[in-house]
Structure formats: C-alpha cells, structure tokens
N, CA, C and O atoms as a CHARMM CRD file, in Angstrom:
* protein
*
  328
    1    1 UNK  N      0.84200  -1.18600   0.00000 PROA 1      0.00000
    2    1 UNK  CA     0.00000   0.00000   0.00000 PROA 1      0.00000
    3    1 UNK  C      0.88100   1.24200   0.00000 PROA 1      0.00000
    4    1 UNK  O      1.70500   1.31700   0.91200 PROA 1      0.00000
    5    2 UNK  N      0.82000   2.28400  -0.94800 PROA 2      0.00000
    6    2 UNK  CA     1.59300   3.29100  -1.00100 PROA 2      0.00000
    7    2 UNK  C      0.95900   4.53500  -0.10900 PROA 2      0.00000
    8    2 UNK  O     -0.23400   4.82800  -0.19100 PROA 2      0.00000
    9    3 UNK  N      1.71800   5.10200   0.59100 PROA 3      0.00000
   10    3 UNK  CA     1.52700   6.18400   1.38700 PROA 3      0.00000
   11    3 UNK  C      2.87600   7.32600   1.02000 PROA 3      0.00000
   12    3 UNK  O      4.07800   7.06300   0.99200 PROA 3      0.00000
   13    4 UNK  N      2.23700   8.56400   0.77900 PROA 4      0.00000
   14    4 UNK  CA     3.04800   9.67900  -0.33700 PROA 4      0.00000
   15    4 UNK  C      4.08900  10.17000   0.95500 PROA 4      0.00000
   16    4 UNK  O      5.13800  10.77900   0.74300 PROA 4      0.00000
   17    5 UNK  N      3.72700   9.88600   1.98100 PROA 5      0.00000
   18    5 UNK  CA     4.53800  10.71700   3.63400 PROA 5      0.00000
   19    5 UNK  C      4.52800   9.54800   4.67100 PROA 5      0.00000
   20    5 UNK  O      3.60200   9.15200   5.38000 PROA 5      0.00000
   21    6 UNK  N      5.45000   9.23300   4.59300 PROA 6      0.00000
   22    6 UNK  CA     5.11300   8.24700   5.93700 PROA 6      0.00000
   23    6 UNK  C      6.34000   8.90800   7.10000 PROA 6      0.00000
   24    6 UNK  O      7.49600   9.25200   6.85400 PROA 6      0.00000
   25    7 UNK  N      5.72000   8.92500   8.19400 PROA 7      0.00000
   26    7 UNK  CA     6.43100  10.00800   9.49500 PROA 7      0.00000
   27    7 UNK  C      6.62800   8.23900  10.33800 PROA 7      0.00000
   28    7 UNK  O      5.86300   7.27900  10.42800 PROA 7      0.00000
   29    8 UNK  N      7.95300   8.48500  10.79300 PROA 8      0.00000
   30    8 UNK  CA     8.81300   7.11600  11.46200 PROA 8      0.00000
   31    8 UNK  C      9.52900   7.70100  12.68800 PROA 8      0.00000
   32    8 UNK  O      9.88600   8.87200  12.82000 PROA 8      0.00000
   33    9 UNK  N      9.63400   7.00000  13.29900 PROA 9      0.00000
   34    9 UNK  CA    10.45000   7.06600  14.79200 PROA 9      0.00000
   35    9 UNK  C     10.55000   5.53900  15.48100 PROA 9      0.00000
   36    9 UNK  O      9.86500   4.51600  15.44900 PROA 9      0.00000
   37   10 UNK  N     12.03200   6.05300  16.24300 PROA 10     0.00000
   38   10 UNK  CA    12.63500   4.46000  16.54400 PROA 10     0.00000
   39   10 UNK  C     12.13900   4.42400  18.16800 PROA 10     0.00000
   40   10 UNK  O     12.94500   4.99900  18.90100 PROA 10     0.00000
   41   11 UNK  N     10.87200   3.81000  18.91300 PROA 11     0.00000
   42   11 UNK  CA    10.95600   4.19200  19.93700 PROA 11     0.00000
   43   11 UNK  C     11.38700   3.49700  21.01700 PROA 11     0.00000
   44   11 UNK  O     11.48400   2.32700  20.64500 PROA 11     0.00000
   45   12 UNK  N     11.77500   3.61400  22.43800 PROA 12     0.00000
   46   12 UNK  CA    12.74700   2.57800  23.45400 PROA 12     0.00000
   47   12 UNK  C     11.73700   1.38600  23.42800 PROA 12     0.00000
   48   12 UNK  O     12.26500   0.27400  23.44100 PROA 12     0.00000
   49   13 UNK  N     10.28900   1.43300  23.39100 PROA 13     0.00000
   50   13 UNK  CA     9.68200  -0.07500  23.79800 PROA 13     0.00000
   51   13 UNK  C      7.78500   0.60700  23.04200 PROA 13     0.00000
   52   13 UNK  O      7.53300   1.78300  22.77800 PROA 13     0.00000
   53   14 UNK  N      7.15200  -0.17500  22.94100 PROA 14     0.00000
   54   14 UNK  CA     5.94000   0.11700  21.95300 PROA 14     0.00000
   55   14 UNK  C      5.38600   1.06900  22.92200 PROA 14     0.00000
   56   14 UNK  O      4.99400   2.15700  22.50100 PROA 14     0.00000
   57   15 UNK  N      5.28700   0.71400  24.50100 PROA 15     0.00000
   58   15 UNK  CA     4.66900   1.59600  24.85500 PROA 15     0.00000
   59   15 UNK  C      4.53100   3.10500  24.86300 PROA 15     0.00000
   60   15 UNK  O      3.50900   3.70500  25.19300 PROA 15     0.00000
   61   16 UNK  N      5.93800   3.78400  24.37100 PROA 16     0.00000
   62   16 UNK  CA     6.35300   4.83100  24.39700 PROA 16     0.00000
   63   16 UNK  C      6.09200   5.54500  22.84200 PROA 16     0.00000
   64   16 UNK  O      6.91900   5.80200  21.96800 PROA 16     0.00000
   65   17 UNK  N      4.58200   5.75700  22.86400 PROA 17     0.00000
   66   17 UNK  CA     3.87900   6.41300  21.43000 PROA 17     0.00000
   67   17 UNK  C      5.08100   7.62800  21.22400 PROA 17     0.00000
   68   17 UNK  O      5.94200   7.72400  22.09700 PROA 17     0.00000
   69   18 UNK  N      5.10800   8.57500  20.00600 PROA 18     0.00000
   70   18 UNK  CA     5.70900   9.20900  19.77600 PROA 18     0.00000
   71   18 UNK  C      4.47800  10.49800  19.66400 PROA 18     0.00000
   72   18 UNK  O      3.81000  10.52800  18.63100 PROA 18     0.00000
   73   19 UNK  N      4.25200  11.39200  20.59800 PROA 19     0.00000
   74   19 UNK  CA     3.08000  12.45400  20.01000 PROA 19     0.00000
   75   19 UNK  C      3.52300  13.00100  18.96400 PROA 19     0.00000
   76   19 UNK  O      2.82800  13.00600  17.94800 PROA 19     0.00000
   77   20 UNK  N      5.17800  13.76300  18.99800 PROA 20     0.00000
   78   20 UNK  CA     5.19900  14.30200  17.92900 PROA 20     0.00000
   79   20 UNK  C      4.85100  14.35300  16.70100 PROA 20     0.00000
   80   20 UNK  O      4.47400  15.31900  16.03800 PROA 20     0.00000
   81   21 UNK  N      5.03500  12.94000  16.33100 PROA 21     0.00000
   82   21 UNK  CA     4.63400  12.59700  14.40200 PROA 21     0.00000
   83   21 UNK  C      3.18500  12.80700  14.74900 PROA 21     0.00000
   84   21 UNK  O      2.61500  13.64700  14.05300 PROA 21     0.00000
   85   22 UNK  N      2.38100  12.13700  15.80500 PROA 22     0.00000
   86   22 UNK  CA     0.73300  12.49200  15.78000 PROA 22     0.00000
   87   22 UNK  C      0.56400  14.28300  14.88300 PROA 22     0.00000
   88   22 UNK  O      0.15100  14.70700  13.80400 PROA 22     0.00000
   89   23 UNK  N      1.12200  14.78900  16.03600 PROA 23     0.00000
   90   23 UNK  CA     0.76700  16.18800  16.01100 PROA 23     0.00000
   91   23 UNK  C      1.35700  16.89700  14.52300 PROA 23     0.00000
   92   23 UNK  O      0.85300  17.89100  13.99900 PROA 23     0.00000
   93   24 UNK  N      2.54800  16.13000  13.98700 PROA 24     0.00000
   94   24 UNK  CA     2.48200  16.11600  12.38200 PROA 24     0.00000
   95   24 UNK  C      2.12500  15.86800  12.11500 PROA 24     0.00000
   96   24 UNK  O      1.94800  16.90800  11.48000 PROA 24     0.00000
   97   25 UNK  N      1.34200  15.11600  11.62300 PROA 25     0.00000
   98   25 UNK  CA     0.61000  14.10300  10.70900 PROA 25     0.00000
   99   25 UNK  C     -0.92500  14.83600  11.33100 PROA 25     0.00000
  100   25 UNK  O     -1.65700  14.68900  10.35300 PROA 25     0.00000
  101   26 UNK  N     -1.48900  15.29600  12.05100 PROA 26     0.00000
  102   26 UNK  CA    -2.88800  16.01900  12.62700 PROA 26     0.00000
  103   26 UNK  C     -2.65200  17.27100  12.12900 PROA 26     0.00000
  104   26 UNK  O     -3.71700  17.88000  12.03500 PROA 26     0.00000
  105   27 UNK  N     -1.59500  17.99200  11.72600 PROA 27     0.00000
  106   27 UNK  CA    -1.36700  18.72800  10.65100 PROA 27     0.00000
  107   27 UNK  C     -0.78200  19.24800   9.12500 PROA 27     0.00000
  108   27 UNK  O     -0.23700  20.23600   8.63400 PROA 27     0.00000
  109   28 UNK  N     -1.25100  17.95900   8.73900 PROA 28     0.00000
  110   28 UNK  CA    -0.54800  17.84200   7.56000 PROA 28     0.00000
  111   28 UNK  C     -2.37900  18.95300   6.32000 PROA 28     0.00000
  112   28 UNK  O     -2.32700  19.38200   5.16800 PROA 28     0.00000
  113   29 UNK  N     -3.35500  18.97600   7.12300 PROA 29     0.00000
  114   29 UNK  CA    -4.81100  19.52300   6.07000 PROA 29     0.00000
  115   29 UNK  C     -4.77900  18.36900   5.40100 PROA 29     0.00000
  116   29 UNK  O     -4.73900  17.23000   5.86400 PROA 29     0.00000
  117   30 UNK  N     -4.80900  18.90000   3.71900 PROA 30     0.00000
  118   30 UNK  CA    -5.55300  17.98200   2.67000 PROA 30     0.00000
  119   30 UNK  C     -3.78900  16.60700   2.39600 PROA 30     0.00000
  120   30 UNK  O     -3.87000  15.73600   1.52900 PROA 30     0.00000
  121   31 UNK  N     -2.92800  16.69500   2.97600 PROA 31     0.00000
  122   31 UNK  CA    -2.49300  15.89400   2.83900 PROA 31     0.00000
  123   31 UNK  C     -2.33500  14.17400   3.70300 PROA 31     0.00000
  124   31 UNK  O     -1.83100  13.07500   3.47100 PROA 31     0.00000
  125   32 UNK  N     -3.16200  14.88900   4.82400 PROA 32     0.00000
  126   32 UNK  CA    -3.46600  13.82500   6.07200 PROA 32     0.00000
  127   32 UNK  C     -3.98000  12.38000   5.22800 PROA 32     0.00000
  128   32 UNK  O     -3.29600  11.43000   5.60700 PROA 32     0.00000
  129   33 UNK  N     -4.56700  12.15400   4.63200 PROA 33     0.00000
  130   33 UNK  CA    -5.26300  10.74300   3.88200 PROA 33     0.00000
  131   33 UNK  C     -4.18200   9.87600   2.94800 PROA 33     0.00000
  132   33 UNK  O     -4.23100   8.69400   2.60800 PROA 33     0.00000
  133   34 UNK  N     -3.06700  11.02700   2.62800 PROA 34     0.00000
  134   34 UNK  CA    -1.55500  10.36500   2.20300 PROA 34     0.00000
  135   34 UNK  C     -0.55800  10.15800   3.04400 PROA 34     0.00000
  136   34 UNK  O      0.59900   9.84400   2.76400 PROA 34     0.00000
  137   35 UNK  N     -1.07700  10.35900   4.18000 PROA 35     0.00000
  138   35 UNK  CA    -0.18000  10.20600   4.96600 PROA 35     0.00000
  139   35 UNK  C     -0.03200   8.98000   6.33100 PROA 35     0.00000
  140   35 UNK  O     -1.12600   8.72800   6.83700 PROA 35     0.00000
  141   36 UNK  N      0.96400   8.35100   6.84600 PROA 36     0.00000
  142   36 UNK  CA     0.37400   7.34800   7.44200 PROA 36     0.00000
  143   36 UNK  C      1.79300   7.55200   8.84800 PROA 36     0.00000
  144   36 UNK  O      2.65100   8.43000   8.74700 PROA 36     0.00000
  145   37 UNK  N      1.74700   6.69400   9.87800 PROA 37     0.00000
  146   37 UNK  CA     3.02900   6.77600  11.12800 PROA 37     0.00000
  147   37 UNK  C      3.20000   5.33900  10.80800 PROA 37     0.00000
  148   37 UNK  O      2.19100   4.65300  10.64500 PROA 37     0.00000
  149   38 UNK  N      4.33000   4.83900  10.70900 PROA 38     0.00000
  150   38 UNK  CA     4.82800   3.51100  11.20000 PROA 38     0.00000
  151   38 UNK  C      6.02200   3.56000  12.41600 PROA 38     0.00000
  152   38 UNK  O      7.12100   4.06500  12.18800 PROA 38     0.00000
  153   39 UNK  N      5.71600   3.05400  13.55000 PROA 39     0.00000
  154   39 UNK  CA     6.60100   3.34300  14.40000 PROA 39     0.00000
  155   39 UNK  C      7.48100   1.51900  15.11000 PROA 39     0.00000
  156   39 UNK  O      7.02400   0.40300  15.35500 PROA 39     0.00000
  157   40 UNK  N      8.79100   2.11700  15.18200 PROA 40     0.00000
  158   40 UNK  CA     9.62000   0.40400  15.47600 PROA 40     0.00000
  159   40 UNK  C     10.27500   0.69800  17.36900 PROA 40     0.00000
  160   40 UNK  O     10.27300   1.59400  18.21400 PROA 40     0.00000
  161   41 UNK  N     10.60400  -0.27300  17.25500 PROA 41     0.00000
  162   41 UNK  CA    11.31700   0.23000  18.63100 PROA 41     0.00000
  163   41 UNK  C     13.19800  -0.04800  18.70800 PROA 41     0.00000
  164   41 UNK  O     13.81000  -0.44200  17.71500 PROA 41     0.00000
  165   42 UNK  N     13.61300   0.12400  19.50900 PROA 42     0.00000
  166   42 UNK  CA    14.96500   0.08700  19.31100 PROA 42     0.00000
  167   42 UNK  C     15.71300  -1.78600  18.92700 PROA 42     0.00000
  168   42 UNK  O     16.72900  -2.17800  18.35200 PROA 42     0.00000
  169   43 UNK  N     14.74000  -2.36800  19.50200 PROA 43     0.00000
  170   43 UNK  CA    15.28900  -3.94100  19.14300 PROA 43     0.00000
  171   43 UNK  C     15.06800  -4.07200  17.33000 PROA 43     0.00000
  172   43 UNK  O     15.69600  -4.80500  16.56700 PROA 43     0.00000
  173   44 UNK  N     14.26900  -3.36600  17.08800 PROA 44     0.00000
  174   44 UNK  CA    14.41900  -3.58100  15.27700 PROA 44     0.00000
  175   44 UNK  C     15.72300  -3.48800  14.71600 PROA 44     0.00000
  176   44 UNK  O     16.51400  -2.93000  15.47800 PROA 44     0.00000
  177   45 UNK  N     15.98500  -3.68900  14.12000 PROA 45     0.00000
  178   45 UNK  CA    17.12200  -3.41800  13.14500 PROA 45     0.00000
  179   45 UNK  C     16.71000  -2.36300  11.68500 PROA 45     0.00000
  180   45 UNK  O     15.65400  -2.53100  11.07500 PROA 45     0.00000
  181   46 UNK  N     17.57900  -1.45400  11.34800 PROA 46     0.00000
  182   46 UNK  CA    17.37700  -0.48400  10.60100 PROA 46     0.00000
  183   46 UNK  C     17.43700  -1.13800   9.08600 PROA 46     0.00000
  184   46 UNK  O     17.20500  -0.25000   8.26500 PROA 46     0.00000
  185   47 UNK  N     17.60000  -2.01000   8.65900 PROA 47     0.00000
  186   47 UNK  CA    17.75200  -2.78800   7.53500 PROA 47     0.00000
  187   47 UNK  C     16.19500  -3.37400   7.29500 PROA 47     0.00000
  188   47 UNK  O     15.66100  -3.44900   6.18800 PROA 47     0.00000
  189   48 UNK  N     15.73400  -3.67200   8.25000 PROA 48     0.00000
  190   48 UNK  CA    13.95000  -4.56200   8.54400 PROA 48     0.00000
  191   48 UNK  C     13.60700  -2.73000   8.54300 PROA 48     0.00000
  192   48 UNK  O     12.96700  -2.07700   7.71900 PROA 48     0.00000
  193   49 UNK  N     14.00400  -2.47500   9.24900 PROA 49     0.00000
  194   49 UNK  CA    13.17400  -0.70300   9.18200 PROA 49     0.00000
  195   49 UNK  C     12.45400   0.07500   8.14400 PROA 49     0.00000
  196   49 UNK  O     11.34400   0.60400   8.08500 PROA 49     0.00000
  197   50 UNK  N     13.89000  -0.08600   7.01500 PROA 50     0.00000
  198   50 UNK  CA    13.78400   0.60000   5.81500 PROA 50     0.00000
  199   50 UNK  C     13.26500  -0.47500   5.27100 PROA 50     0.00000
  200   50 UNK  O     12.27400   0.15400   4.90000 PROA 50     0.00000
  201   51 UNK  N     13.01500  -1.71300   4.83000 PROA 51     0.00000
  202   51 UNK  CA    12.62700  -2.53500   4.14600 PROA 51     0.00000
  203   51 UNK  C     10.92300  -1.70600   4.56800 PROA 51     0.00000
  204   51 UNK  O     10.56500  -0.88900   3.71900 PROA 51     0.00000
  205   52 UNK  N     10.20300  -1.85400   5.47400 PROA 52     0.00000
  206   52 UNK  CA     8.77900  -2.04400   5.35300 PROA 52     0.00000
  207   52 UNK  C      8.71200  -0.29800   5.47600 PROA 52     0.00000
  208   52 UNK  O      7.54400   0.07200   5.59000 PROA 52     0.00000
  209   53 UNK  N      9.56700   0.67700   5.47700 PROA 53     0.00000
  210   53 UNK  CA     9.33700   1.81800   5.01700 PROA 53     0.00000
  211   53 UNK  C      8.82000   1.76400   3.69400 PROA 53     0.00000
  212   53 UNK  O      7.74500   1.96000   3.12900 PROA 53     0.00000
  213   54 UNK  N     10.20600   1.36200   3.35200 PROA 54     0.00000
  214   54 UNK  CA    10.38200   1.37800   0.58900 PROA 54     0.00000
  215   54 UNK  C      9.10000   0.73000   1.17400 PROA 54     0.00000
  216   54 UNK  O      8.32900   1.68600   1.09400 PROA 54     0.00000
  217   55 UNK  N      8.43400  -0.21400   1.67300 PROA 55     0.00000
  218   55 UNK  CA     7.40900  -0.83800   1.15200 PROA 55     0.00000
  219   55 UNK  C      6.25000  -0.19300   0.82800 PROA 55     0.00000
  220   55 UNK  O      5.49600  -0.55700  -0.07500 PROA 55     0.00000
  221   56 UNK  N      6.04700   0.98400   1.70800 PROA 56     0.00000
  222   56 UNK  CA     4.87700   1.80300   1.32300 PROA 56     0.00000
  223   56 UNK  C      5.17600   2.54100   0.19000 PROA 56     0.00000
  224   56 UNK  O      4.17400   3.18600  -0.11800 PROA 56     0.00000
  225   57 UNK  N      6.31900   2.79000  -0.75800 PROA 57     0.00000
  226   57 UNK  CA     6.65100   3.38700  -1.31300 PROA 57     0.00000
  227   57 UNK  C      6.50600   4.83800  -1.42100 PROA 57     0.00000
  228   57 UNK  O      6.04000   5.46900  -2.37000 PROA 57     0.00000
  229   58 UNK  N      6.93000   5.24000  -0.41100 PROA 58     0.00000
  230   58 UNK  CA     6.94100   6.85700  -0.02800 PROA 58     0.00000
  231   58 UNK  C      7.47800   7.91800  -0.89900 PROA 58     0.00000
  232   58 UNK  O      8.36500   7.62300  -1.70000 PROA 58     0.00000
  233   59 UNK  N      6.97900   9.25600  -0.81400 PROA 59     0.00000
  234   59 UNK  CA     7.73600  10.16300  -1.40100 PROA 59     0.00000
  235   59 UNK  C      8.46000  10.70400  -0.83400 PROA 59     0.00000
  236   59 UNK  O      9.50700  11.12200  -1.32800 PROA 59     0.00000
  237   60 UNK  N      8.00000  10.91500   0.80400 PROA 60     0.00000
  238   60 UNK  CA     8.75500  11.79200   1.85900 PROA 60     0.00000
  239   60 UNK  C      8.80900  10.89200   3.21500 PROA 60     0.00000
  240   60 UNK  O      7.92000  10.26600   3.79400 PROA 60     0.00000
  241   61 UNK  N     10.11600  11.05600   3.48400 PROA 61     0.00000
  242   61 UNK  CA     9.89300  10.14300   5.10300 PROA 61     0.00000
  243   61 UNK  C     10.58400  10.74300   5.80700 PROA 61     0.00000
  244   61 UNK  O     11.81100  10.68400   5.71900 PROA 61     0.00000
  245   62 UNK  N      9.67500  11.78400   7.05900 PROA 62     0.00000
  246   62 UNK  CA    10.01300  12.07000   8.01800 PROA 62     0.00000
  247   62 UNK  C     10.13800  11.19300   9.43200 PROA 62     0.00000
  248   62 UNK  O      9.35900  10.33100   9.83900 PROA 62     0.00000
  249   63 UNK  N     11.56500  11.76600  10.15500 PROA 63     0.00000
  250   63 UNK  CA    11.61400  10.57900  10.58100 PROA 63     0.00000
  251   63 UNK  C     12.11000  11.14700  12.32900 PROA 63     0.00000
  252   63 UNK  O     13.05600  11.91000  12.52400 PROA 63     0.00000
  253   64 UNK  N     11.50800  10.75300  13.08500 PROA 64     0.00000
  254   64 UNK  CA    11.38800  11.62600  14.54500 PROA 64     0.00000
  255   64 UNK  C     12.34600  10.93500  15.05400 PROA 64     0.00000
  256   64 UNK  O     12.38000   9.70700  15.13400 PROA 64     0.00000
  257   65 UNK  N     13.66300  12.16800  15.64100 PROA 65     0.00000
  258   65 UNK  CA    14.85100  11.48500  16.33100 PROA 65     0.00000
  259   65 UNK  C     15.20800  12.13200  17.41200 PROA 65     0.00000
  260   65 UNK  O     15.14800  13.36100  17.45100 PROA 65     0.00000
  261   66 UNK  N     15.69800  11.27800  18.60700 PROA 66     0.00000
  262   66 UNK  CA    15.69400  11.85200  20.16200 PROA 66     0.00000
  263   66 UNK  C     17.24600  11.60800  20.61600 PROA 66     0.00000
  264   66 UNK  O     18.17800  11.39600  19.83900 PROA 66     0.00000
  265   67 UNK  N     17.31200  11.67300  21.82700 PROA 67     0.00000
  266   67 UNK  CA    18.47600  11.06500  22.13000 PROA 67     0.00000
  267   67 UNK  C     18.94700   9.84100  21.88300 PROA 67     0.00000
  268   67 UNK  O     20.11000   9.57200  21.58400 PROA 67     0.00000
  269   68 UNK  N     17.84600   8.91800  22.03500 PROA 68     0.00000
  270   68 UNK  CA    18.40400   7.39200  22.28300 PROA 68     0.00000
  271   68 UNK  C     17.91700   6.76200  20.98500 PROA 68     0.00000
  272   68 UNK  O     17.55100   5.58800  20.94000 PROA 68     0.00000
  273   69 UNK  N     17.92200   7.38400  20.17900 PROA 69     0.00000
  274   69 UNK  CA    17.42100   6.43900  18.58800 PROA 69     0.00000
  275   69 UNK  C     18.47000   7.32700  17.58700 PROA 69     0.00000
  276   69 UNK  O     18.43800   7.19000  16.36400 PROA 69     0.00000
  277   70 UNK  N     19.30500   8.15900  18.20100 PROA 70     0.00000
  278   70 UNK  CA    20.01400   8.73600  16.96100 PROA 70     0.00000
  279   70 UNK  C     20.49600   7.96700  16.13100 PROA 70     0.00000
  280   70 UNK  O     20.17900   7.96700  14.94200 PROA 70     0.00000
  281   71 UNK  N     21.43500   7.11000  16.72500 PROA 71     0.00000
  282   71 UNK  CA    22.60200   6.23900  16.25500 PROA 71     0.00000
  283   71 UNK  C     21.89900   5.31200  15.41100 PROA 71     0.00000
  284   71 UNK  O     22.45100   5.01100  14.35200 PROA 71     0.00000
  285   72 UNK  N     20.38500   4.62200  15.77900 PROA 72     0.00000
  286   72 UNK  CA    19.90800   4.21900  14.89000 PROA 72     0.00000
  287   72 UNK  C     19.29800   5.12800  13.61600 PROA 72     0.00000
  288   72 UNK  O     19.27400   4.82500  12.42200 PROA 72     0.00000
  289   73 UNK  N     18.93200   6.04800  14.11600 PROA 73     0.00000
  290   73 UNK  CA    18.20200   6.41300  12.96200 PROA 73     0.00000
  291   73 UNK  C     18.69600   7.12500  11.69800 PROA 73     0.00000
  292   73 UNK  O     18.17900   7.37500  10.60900 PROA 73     0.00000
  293   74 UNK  N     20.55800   7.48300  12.56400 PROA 74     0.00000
  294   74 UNK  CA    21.29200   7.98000  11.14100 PROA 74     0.00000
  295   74 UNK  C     21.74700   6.68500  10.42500 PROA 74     0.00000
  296   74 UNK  O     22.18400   6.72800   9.27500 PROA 74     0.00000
  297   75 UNK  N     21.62700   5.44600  11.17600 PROA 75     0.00000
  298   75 UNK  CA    21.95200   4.23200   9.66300 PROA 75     0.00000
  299   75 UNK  C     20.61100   4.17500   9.04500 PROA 75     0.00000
  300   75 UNK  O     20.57700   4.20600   7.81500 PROA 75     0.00000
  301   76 UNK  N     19.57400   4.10100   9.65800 PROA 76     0.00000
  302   76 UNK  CA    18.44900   3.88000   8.80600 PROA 76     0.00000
  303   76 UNK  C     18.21400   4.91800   7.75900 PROA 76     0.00000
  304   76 UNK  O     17.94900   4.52500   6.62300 PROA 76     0.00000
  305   77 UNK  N     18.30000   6.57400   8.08200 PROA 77     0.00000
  306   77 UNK  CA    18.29800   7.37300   6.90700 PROA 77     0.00000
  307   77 UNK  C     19.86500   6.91300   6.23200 PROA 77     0.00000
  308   77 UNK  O     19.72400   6.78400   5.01600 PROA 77     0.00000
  309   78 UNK  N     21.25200   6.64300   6.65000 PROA 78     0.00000
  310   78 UNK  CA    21.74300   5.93000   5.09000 PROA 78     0.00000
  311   78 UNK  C     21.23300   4.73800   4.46700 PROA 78     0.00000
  312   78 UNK  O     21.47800   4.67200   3.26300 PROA 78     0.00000
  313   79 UNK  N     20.71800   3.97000   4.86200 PROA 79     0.00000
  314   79 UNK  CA    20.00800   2.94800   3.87000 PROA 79     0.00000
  315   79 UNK  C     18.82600   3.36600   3.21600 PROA 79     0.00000
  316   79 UNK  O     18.74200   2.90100   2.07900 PROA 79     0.00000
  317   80 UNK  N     17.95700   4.03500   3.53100 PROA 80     0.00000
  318   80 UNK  CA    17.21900   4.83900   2.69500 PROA 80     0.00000
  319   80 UNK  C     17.93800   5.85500   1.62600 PROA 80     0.00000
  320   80 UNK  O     17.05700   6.37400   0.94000 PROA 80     0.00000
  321   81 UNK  N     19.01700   6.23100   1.32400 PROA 81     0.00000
  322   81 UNK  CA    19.49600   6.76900   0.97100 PROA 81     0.00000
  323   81 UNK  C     20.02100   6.60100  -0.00400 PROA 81     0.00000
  324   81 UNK  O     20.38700   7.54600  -0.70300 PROA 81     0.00000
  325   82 UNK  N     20.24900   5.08200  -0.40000 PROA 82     0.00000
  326   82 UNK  CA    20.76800   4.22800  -1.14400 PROA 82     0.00000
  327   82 UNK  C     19.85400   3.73300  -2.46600 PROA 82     0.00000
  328   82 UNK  O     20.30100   2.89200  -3.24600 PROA 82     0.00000
C-alpha cells in the first residue's frame, strides 16, 4: 500500500507512542489521507526498518529522532538513501 509521507520514529519499547509525528501528521490539512506513522522500537534493526518503510513506497519520510534512537536512525536514513 503506497503512502506519499510516511512520518517514522525508533521508539525505546511500543509503549512509548511518539506524540510528535501524531501532532504532524494532525497537521498535515488535505495531505493527512496520504499520509500514514509507522513506528519500530529500538530492538528492530534499521535494515527490517527501511525494508517495510520502501514498502509503502513513499515520497517523503520524516523521521522523529531523540536522544536514544540517533545512532539508529542515522543508519536507517543511510540505507534509505541508497
């Protein structure tokens, strides 16, 4: 299923929602219905990450980064990158 924006974040454990992308994605207007959150937690691996990212085949992927997901989330934006 293609989604034109998909907003991502790596979070410490599922329980720990990310509001931010909410509150993006609750303001995206007429682009909200292209738009979707997929969120992983830190035991994922950034290789499985980006795989079911490309899968939606995105145009834009914003991607919410904190202290403790940096390190992951700058390999996952280089494999997206690729």
């Amino acid at each position: 299923m293609q989604s034109d924006i998909v907003l991502t974040t790596i979070n410490a454990r599922y329980i720990h929602a990310s509001l931010g992308l909410r509150y993006l994605r609750a303001n995206l207007g007429e682009l909200f219905d292209v738009s979707t959150i997929v969120e992983f937690t830190s035991k994922e691996r950034p290789l499985q990450m980006a795989e079911r990212l490309l899968a939606k085949k995105p145009i834009i992927v914003g991607i919410g980064v904190y202290i403790w997901n940096i390190d992951q989330a700058t390999q996952l934006v280089q494999i997206l990158k690729r």
